[in-house]
SEFIZA-3560 file (N, C-alpha, C; in Angstrom, 3 decimals):
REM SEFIZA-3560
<numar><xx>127.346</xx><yy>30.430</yy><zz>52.364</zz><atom>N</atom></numar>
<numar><xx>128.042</xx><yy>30.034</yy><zz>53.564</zz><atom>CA</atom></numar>
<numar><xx>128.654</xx><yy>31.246</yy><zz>54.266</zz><atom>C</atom></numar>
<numar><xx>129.371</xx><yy>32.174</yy><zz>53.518</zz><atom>N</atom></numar>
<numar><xx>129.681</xx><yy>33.376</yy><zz>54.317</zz><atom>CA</atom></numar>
<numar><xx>128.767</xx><yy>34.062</yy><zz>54.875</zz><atom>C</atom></numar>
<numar><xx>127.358</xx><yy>33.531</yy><zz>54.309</zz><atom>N</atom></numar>
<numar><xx>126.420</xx><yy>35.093</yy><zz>55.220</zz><atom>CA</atom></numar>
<numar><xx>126.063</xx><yy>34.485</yy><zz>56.256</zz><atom>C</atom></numar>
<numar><xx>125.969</xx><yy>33.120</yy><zz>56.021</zz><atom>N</atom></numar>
<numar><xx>125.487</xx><yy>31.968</yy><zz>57.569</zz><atom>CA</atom></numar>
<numar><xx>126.472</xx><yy>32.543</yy><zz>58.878</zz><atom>C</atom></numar>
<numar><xx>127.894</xx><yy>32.465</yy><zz>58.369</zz><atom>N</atom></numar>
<numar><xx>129.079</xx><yy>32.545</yy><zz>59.013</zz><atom>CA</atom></numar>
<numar><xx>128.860</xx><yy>34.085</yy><zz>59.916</zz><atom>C</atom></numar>
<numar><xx>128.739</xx><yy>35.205</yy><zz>58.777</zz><atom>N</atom></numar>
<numar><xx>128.656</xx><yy>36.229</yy><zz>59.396</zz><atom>CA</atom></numar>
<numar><xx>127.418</xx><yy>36.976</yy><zz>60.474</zz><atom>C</atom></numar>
<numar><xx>126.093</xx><yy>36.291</yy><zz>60.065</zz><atom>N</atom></numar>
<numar><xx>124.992</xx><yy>36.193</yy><zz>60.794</zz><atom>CA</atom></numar>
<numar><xx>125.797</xx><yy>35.535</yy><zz>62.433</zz><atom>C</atom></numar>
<numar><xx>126.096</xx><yy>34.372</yy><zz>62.005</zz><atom>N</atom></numar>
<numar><xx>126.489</xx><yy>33.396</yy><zz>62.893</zz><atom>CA</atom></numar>
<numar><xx>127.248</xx><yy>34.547</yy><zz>64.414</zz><atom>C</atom></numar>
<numar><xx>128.314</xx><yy>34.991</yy><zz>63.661</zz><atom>N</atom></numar>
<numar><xx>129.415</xx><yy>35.638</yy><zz>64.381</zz><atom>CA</atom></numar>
<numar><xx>128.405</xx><yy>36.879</yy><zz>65.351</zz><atom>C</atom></numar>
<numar><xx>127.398</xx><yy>37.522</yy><zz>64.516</zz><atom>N</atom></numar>
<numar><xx>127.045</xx><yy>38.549</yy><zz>64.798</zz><atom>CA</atom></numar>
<numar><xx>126.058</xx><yy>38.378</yy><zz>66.159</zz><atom>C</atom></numar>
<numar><xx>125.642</xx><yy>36.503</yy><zz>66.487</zz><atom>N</atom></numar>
<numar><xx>125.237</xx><yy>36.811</yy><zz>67.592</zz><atom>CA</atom></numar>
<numar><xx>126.324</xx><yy>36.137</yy><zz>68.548</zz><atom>C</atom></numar>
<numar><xx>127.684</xx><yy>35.946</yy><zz>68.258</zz><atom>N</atom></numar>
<numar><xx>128.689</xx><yy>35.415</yy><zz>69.045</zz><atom>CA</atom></numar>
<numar><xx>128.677</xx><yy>33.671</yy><zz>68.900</zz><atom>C</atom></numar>
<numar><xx>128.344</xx><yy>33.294</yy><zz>67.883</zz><atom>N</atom></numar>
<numar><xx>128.403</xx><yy>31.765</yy><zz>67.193</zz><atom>CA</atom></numar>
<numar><xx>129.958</xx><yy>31.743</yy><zz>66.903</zz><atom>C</atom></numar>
<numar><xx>130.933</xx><yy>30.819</yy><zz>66.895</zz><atom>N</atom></numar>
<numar><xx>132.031</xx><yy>30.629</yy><zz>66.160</zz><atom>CA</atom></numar>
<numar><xx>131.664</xx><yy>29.979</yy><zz>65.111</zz><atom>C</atom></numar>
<numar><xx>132.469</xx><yy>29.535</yy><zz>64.228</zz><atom>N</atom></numar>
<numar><xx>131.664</xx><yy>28.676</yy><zz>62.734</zz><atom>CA</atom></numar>
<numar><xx>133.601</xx><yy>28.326</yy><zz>62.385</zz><atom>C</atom></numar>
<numar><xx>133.202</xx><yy>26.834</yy><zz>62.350</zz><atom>N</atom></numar>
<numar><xx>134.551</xx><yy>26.761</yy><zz>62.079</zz><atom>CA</atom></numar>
<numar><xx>134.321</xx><yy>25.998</yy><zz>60.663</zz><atom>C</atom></numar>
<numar><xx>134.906</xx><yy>25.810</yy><zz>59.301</zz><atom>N</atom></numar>
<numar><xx>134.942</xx><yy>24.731</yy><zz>58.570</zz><atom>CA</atom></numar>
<numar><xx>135.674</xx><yy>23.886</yy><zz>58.548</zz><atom>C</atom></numar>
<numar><xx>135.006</xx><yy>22.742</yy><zz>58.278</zz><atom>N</atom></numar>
<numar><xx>136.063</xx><yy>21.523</yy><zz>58.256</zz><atom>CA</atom></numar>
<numar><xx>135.314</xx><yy>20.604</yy><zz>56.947</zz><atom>C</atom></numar>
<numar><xx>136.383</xx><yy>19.921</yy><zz>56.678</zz><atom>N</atom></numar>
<numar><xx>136.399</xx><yy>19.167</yy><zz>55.106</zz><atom>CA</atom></numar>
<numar><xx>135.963</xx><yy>17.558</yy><zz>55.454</zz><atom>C</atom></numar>
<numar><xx>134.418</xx><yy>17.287</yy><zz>55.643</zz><atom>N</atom></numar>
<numar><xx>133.687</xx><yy>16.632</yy><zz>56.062</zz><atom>CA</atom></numar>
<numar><xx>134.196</xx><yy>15.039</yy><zz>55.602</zz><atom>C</atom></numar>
<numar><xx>135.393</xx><yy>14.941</yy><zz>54.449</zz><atom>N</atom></numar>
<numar><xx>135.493</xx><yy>13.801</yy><zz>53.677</zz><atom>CA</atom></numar>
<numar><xx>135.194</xx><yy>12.547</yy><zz>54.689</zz><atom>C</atom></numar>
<numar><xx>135.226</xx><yy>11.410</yy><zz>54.702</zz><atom>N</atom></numar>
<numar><xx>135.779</xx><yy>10.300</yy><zz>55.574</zz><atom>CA</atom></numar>
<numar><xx>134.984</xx><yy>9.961</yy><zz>56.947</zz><atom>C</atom></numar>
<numar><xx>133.764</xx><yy>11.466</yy><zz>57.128</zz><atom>N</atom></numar>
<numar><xx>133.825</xx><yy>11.631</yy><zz>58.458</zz><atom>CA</atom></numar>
<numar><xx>133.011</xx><yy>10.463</yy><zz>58.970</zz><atom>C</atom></numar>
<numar><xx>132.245</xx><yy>9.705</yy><zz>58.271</zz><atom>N</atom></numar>
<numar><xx>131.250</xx><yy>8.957</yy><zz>58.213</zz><atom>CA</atom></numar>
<numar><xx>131.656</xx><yy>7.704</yy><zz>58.096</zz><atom>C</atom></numar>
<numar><xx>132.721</xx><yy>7.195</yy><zz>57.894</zz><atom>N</atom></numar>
<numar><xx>133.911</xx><yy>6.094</yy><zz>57.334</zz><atom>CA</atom></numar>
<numar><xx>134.474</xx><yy>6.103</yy><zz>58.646</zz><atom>C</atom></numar>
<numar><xx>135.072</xx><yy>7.186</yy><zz>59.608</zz><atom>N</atom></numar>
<numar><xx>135.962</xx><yy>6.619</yy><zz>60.191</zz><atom>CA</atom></numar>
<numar><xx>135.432</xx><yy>6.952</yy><zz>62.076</zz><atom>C</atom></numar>
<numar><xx>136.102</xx><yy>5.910</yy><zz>62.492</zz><atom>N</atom></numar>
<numar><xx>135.908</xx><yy>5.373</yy><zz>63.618</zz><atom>CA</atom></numar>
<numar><xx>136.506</xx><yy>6.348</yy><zz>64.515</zz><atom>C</atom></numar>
<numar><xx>135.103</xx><yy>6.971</yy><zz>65.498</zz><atom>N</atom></numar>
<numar><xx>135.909</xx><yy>7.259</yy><zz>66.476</zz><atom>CA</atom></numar>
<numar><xx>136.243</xx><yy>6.783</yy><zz>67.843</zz><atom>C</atom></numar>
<numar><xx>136.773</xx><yy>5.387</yy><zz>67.671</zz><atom>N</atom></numar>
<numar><xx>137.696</xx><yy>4.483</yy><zz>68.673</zz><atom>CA</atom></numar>
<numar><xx>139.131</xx><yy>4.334</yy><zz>68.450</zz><atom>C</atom></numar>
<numar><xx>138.738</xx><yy>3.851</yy><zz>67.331</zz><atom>N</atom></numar>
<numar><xx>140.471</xx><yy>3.480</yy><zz>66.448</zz><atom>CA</atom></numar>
<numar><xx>140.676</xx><yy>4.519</yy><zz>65.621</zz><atom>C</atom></numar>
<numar><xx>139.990</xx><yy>4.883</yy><zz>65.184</zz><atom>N</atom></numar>
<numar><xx>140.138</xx><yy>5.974</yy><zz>63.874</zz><atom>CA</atom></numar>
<numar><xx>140.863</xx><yy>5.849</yy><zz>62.547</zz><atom>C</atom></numar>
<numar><xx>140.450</xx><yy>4.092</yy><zz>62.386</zz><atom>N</atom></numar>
<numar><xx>140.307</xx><yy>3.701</yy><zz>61.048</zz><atom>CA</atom></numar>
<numar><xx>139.461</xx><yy>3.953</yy><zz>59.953</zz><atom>C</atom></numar>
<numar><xx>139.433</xx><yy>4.043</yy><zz>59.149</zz><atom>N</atom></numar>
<numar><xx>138.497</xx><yy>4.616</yy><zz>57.577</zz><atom>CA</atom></numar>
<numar><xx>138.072</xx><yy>3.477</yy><zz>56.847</zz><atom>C</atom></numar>
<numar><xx>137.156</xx><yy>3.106</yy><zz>57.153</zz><atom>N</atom></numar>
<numar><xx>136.319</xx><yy>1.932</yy><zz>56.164</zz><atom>CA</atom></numar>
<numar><xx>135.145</xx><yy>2.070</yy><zz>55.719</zz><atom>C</atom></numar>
<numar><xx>135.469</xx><yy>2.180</yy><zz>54.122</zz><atom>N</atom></numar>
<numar><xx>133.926</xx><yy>2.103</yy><zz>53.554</zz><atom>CA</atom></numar>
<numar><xx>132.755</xx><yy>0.900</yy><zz>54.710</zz><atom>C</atom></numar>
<numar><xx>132.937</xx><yy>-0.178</yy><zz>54.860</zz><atom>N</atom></numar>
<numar><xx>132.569</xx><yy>-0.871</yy><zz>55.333</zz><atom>CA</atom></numar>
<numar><xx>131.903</xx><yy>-0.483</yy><zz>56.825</zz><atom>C</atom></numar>
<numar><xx>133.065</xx><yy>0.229</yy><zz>57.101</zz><atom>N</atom></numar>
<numar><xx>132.676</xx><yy>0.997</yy><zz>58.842</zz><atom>CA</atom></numar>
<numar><xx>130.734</xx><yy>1.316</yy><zz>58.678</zz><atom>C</atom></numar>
<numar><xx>130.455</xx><yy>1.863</yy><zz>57.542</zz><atom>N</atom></numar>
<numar><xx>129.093</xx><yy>2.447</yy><zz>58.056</zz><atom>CA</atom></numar>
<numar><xx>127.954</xx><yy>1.562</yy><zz>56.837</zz><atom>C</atom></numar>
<numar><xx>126.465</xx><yy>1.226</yy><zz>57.329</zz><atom>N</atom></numar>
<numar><xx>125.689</xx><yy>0.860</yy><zz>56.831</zz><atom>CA</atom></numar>
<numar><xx>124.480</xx><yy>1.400</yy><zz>57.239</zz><atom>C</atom></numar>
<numar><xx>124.395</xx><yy>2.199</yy><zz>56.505</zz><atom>N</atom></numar>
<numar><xx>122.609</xx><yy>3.177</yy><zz>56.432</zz><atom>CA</atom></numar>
<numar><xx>123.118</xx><yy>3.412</yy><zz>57.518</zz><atom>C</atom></numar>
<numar><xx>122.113</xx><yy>4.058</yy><zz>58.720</zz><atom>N</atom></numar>
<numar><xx>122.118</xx><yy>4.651</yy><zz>59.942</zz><atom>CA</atom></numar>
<numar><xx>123.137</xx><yy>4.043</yy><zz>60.945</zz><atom>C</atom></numar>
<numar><xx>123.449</xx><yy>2.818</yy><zz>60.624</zz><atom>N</atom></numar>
<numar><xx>124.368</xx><yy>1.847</yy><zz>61.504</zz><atom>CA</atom></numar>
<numar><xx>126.064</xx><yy>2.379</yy><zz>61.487</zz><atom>C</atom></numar>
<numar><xx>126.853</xx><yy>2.164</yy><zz>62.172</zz><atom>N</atom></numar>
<numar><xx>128.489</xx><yy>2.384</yy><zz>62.399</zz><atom>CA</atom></numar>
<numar><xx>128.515</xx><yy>1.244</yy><zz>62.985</zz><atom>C</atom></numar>
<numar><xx>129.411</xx><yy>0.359</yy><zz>62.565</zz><atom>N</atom></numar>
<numar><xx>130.177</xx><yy>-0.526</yy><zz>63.449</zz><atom>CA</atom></numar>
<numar><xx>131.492</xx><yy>-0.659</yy><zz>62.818</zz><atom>C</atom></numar>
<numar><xx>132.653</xx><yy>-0.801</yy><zz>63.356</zz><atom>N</atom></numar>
<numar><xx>133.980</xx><yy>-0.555</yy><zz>62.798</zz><atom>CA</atom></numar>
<numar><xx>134.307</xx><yy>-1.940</yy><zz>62.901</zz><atom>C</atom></numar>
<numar><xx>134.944</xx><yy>-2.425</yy><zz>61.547</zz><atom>N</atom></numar>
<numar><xx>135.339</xx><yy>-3.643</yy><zz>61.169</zz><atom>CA</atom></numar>
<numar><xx>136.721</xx><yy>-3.657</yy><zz>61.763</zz><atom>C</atom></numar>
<numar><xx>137.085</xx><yy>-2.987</yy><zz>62.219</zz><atom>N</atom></numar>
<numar><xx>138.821</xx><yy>-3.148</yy><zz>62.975</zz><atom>CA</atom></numar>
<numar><xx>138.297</xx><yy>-3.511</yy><zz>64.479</zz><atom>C</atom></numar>
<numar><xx>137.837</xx><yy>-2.515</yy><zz>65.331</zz><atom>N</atom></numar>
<numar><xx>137.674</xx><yy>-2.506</yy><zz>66.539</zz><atom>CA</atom></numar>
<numar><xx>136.274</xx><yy>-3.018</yy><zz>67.123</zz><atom>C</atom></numar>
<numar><xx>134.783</xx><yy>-3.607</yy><zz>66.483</zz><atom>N</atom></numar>
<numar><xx>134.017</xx><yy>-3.670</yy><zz>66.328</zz><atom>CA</atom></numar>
<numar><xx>133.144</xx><yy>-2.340</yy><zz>67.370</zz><atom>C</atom></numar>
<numar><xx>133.670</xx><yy>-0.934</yy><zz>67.554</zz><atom>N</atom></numar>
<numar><xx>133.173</xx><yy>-0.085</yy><zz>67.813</zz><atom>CA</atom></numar>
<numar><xx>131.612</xx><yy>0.120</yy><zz>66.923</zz><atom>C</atom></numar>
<numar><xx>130.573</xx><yy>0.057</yy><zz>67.736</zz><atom>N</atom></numar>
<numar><xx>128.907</xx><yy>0.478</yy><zz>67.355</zz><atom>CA</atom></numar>
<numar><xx>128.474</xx><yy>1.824</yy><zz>67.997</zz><atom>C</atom></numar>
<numar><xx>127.622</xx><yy>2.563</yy><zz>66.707</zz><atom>N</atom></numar>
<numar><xx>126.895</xx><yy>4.069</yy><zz>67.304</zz><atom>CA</atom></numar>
<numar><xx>126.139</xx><yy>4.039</yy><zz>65.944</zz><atom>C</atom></numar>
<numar><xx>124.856</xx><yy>4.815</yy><zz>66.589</zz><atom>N</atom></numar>
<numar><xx>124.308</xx><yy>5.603</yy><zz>64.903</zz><atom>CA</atom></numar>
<numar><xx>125.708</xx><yy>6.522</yy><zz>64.370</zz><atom>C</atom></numar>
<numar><xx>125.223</xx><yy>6.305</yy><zz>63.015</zz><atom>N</atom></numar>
<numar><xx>126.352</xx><yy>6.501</yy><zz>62.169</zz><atom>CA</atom></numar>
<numar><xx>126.704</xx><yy>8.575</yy><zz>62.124</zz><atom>C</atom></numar>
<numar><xx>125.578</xx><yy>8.906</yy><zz>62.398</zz><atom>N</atom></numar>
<numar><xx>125.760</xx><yy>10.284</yy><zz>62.332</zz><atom>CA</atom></numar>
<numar><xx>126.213</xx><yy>11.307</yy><zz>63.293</zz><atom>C</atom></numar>
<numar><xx>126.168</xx><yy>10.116</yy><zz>64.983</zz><atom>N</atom></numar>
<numar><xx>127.117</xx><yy>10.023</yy><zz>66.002</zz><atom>CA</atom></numar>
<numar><xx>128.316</xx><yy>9.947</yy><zz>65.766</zz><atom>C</atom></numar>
<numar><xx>128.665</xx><yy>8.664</yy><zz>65.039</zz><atom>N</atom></numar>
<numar><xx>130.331</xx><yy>8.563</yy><zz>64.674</zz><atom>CA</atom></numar>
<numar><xx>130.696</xx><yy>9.967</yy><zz>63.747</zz><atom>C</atom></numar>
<numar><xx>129.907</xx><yy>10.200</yy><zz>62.984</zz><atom>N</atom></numar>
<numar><xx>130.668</xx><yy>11.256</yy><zz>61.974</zz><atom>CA</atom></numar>
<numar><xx>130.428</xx><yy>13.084</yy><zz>62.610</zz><atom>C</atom></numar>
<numar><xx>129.601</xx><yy>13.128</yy><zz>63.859</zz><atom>N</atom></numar>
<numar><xx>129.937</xx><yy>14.105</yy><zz>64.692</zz><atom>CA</atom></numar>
<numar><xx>131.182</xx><yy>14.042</yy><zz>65.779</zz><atom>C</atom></numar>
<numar><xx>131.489</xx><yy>13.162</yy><zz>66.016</zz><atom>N</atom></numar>
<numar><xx>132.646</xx><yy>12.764</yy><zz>66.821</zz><atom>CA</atom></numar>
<numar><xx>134.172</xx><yy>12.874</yy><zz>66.101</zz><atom>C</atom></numar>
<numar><xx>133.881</xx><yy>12.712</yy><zz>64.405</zz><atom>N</atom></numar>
<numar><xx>135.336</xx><yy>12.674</yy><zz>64.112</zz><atom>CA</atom></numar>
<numar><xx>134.836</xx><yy>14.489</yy><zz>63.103</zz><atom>C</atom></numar>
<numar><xx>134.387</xx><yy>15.187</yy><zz>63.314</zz><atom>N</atom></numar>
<numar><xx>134.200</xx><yy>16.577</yy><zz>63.140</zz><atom>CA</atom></numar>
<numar><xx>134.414</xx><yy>17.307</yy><zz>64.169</zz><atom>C</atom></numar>
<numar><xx>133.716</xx><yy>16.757</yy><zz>65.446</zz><atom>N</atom></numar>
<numar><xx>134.112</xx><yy>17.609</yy><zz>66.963</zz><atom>CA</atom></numar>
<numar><xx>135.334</xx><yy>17.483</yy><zz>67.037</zz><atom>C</atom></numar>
<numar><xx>136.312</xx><yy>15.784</yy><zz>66.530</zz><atom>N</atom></numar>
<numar><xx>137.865</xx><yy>15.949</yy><zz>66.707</zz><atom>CA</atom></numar>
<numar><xx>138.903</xx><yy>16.756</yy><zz>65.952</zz><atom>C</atom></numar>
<numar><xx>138.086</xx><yy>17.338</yy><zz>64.395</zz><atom>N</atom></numar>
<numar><xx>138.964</xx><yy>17.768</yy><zz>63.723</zz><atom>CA</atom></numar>
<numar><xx>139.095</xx><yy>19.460</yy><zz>64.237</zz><atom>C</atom></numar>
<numar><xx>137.735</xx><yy>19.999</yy><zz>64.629</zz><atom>N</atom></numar>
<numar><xx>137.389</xx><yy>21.137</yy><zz>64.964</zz><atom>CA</atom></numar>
<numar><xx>138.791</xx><yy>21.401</yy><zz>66.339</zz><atom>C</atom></numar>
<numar><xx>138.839</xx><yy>20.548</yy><zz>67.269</zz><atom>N</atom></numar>
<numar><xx>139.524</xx><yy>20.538</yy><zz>68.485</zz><atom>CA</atom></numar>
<numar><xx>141.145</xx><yy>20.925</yy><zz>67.945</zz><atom>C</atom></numar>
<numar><xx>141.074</xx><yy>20.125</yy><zz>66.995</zz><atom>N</atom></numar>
<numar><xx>143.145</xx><yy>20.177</yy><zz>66.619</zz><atom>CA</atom></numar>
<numar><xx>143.652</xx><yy>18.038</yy><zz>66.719</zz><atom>C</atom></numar>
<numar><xx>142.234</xx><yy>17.619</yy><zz>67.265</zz><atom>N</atom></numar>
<numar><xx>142.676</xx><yy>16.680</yy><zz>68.124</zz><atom>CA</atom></numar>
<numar><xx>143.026</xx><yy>15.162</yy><zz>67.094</zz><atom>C</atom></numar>
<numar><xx>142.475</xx><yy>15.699</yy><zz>65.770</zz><atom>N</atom></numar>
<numar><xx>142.107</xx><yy>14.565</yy><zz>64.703</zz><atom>CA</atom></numar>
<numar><xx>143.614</xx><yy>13.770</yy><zz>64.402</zz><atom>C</atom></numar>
<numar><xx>144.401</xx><yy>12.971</yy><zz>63.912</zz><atom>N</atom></numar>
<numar><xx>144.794</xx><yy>12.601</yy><zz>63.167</zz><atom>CA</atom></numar>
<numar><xx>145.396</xx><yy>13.467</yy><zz>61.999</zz><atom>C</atom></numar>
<numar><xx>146.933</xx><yy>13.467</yy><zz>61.741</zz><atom>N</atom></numar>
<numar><xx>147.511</xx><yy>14.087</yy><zz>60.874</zz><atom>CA</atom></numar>
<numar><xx>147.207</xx><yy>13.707</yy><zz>59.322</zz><atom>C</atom></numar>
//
């Protein structure tokens, strides 16, 4: 991962990490965490009935953590 990172940098890439847990679980409408939230390729959130492919939802709550914007 560091040589990805440093390759990365060397053509002006930022590379940020973030701790992927949940990302796939939680909703980015409500931004509730439910096992339930995701089925195979499917997302639909059992709180808000928010729907997306599931790998949509779990880029959305990575783009939010990357921002500052996530949830404490």
């Amino acid at each position: 991962m560091r040589r990805m990172k440093d390759k990365a940098n060397l053509v002006g890439i930022k590379v940020e990490w973030v701790v992927n847990a949940n990302t796939s679980r939680t909703c980015p409408a409500c931004g509730i965490v439910d096992r339930a939230n995701r089925k195979g390729i499917r997302f639909r959130c059992v709180a808000c009935g928010h729907a997306e492919h599931a790998d949509s939802a779990g880029t959305a709550d990575i783009a939010r953590a990357i921002s500052g914007l996530a949830a404490a």
